[in-house]
Backbone as CSV, one residue per row, in Angstrom:
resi,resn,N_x,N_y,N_z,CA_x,CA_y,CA_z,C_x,C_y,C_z
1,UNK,-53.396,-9.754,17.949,-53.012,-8.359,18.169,-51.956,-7.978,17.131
2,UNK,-52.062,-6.612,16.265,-51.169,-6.312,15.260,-50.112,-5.905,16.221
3,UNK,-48.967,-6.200,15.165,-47.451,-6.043,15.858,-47.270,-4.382,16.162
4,UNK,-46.928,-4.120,16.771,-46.292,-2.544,17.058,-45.839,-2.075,15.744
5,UNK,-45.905,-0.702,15.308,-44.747,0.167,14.252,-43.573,0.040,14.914
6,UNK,-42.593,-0.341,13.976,-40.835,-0.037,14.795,-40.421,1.353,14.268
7,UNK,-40.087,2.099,15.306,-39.670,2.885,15.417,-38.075,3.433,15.124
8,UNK,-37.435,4.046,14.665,-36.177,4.179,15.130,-36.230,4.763,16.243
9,UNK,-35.032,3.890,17.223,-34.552,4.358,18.469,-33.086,4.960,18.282
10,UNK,-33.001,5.964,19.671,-31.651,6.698,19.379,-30.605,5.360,19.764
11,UNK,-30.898,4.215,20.160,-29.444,3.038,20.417,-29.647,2.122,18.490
12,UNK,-30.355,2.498,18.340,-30.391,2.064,16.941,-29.952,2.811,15.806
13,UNK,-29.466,4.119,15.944,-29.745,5.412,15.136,-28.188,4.807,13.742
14,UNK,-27.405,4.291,14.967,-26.307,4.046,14.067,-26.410,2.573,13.091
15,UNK,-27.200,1.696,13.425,-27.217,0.662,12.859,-28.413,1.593,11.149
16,UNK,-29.366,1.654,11.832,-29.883,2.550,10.877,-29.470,3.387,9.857
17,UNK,-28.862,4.268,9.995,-28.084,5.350,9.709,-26.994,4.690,8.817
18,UNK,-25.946,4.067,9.071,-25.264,3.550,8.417,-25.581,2.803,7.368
19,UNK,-26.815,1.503,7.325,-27.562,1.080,6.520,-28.269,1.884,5.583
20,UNK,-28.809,2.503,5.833,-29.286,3.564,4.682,-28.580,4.606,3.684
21,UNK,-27.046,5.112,4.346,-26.085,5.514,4.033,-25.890,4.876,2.815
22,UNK,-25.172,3.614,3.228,-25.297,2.217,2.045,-25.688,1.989,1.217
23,UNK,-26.993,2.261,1.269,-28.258,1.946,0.565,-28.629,3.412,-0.429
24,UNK,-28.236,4.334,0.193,-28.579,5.979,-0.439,-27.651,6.120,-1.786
25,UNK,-26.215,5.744,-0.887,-24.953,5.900,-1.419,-25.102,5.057,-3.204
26,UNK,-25.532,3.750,-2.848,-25.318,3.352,-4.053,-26.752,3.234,-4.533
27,UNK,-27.602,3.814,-4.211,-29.053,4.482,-4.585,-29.641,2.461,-4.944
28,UNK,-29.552,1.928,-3.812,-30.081,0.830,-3.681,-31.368,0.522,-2.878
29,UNK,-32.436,1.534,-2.983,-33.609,1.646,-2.297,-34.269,2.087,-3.560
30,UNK,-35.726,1.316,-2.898,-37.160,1.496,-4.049,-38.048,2.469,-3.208
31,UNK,-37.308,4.000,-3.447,-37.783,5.076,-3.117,-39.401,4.840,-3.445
32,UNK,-40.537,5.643,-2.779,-42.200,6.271,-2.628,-41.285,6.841,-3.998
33,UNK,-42.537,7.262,-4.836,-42.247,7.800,-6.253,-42.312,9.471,-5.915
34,UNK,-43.235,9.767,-4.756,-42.884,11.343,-4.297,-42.105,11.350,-3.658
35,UNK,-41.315,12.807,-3.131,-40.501,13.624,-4.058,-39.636,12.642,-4.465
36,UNK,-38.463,13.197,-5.548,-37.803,13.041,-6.695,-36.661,12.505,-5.823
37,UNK,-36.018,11.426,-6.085,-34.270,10.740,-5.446,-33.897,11.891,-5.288
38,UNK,-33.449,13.075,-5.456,-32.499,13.998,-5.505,-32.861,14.791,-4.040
39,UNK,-34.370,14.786,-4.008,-34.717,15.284,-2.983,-34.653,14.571,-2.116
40,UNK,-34.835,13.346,-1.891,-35.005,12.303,-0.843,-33.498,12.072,-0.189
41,UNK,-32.722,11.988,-1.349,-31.537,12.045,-0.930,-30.714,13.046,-0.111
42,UNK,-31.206,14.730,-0.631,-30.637,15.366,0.351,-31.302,15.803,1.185
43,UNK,-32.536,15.085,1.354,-33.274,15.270,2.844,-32.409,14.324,3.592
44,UNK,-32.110,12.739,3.384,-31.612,11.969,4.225,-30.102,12.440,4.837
45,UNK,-29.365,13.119,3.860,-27.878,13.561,3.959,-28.417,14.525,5.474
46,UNK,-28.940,15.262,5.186,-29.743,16.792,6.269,-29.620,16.102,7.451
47,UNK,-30.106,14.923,7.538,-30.617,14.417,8.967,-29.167,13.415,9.433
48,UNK,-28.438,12.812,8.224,-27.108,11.692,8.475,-26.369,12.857,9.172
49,UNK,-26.285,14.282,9.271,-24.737,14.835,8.848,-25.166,15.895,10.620
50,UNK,-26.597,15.390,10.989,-26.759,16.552,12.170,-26.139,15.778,13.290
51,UNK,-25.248,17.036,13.792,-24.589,16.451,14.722,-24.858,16.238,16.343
52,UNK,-26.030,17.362,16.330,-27.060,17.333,17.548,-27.667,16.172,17.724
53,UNK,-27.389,15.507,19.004,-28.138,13.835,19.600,-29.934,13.935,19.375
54,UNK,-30.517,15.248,19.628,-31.939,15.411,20.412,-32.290,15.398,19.009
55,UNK,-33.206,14.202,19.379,-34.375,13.778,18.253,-34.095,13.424,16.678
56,UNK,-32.760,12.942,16.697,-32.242,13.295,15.156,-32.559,11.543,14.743
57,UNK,-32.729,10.277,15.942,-33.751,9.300,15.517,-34.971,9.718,15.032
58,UNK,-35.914,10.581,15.546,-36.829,10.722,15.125,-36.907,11.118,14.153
59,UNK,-36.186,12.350,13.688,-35.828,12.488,12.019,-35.712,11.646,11.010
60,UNK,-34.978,10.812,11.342,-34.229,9.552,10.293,-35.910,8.835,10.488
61,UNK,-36.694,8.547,11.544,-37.748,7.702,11.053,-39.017,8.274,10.427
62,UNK,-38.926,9.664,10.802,-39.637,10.371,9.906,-39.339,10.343,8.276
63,UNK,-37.910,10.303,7.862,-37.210,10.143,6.571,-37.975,9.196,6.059
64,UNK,-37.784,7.721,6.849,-38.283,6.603,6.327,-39.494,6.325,6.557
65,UNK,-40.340,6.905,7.044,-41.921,6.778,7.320,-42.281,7.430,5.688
66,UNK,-41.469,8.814,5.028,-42.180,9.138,4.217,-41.109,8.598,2.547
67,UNK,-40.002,8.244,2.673,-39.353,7.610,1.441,-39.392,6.243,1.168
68,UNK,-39.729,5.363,2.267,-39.157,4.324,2.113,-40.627,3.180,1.810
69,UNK,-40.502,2.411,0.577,-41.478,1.313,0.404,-41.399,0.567,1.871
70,UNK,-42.794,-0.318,1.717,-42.438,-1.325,2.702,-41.876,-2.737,2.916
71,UNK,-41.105,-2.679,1.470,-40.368,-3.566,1.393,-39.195,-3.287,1.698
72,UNK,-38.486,-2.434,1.770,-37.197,-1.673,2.197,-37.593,-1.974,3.591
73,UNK,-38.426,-1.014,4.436,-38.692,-0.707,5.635,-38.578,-2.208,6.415
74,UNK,-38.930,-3.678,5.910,-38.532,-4.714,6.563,-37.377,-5.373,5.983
75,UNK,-36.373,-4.666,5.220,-35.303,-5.089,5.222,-34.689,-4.371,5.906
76,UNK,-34.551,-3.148,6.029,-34.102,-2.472,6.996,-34.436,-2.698,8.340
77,UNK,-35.802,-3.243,9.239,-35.535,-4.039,10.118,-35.027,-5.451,9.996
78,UNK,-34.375,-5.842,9.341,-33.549,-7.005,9.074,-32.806,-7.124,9.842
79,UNK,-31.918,-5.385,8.482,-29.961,-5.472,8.836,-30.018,-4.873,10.266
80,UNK,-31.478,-4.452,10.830,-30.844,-3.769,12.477,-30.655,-4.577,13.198
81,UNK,-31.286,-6.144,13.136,-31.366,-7.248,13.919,-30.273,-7.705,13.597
82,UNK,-30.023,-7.792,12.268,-28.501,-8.507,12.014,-27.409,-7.618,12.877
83,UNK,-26.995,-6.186,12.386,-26.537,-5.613,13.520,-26.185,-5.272,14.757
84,UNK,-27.263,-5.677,15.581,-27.541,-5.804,16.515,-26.960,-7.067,17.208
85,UNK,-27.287,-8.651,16.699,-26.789,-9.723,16.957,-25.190,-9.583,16.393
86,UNK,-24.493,-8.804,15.729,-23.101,-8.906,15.458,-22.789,-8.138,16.407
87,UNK,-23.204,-7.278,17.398,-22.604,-6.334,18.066,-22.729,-7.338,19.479
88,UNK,-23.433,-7.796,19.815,-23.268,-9.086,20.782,-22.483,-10.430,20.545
89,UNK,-22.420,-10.153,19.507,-21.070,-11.884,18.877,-19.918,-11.169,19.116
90,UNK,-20.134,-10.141,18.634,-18.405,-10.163,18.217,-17.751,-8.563,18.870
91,UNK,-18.833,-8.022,20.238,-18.096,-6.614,20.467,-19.227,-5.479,20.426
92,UNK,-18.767,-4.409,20.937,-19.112,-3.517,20.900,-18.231,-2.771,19.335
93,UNK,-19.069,-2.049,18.836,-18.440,-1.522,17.854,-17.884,0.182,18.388
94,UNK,-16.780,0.108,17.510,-16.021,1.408,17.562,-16.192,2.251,16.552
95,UNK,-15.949,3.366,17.156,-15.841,4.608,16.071,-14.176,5.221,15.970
96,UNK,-14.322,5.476,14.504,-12.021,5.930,14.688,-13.008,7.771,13.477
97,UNK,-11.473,8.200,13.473,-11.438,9.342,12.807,-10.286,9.101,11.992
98,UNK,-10.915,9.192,10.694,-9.993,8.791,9.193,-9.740,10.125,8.527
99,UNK,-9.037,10.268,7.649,-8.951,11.333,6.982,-9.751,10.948,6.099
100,UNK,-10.390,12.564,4.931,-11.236,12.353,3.947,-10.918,11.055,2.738
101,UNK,-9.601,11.501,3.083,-8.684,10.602,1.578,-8.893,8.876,1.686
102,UNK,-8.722,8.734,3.063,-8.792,7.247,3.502,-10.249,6.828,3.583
103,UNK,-11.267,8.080,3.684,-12.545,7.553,3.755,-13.308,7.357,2.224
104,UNK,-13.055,7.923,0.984,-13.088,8.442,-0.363,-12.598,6.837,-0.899
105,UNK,-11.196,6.065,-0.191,-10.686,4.957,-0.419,-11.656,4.004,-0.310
106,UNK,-12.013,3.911,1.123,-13.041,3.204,1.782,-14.413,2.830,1.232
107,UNK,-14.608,4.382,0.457,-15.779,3.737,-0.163,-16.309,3.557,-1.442
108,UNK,-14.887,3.760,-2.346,-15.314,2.836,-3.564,-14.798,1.580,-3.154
109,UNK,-14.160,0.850,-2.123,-13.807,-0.363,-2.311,-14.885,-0.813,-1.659
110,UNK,-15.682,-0.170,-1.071,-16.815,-0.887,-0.136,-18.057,-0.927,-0.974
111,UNK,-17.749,-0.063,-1.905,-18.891,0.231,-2.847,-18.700,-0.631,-4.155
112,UNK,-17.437,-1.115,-4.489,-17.164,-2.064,-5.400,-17.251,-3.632,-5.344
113,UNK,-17.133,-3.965,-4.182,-17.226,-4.924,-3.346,-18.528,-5.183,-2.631
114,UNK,-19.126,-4.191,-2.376,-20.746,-4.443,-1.820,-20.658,-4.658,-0.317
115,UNK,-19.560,-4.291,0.469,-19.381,-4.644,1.671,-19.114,-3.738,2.611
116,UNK,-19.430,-3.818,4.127,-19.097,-2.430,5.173,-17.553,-2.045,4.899
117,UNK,-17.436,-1.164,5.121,-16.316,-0.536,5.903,-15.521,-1.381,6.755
118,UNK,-16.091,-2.160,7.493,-15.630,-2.874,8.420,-15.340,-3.978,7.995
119,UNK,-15.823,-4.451,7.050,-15.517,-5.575,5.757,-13.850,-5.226,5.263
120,UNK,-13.896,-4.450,4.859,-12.825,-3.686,3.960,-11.579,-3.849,4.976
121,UNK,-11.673,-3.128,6.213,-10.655,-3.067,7.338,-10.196,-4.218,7.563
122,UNK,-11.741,-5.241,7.826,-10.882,-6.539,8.567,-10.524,-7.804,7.281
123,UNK,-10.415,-7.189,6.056,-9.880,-8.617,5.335,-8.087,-7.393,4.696
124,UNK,-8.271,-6.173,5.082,-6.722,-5.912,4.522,-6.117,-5.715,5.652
125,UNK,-6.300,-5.095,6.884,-5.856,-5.426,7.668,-4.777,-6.068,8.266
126,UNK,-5.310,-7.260,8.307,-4.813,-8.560,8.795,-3.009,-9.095,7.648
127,UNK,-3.728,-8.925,6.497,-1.767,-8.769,5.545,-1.400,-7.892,6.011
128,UNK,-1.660,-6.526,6.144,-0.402,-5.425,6.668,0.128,-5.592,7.845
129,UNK,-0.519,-6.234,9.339,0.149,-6.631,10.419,1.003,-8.163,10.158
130,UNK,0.657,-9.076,9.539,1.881,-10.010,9.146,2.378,-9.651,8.025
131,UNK,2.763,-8.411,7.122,3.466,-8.232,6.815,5.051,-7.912,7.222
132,UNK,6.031,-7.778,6.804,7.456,-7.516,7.467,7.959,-5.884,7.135
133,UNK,6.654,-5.272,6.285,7.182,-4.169,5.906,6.825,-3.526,6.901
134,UNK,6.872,-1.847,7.177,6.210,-1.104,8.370,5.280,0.260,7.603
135,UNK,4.388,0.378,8.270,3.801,1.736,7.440,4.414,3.198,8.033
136,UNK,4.821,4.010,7.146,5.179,4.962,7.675,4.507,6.423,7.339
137,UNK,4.450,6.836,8.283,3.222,8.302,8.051,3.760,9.309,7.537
């Protein structure tokens, strides 16, 4: 029996979503040769940035039903499994509210480095709380 299509689900939307972000951001996907990166790209932005819950998985898998090779499409069910198993090791993941400036920071070092956000947080982090200095706002 052939395996099921995976779908994006809305408990997946963020593992998804974020991964492709990633992947958009530093134009690390082997886009379908129709339409043009420019377009693909701000179709995907259209659907990352809606803030309405209803059906905006289905969007994002519509995105990738029509941009994405199928070699992407099973790496991208990869990082959801990987995702998925880090969110059972190690937590439920959180969401914070950064300013633009701190997020602009965030992601050339994440983008220079090749690593999440959450990469970035938890290896500087950790010096500024044993540090002896204090941060002040």
């Amino acid at each position: 029996m052939p395996r099921a299509i995976y779908k994006i689900t809305e408990q997946d939307f963020l593992h998804v979503s974020q991964y492709l972000y990633d992947r958009v951001m530093l134009r690390k996907l082997h886009l379908c040769e129709e339409p043009s990166w420019d377009t693909a790209e701000k179709a995907f932005f259209e659907v990352y940035t809606l803030s309405k819950k209803s059906n905006r998985s289905g969007l994002l898998n519509a995105w990738c039903e029509e941009h994405l090779t199928k070699g992407d499409w099973q790496k991208l069910k990869a990082a959801v499994r990987k995702r998925r198993a880090r969110t059972v090791q190690y937590g439920e993941s959180r969401s914070i509210t950064i300013s633009k400036k701190a997020h602009d920071l965030l992601v050339k070092i994440a983008e220079r480095d090749h690593v999440t956000f959450s990469d970035v947080l938890e290896s500087v982090l950790p010096q500024v709380l044993n540090s002896a200095r204090k941060i002040r706002g």
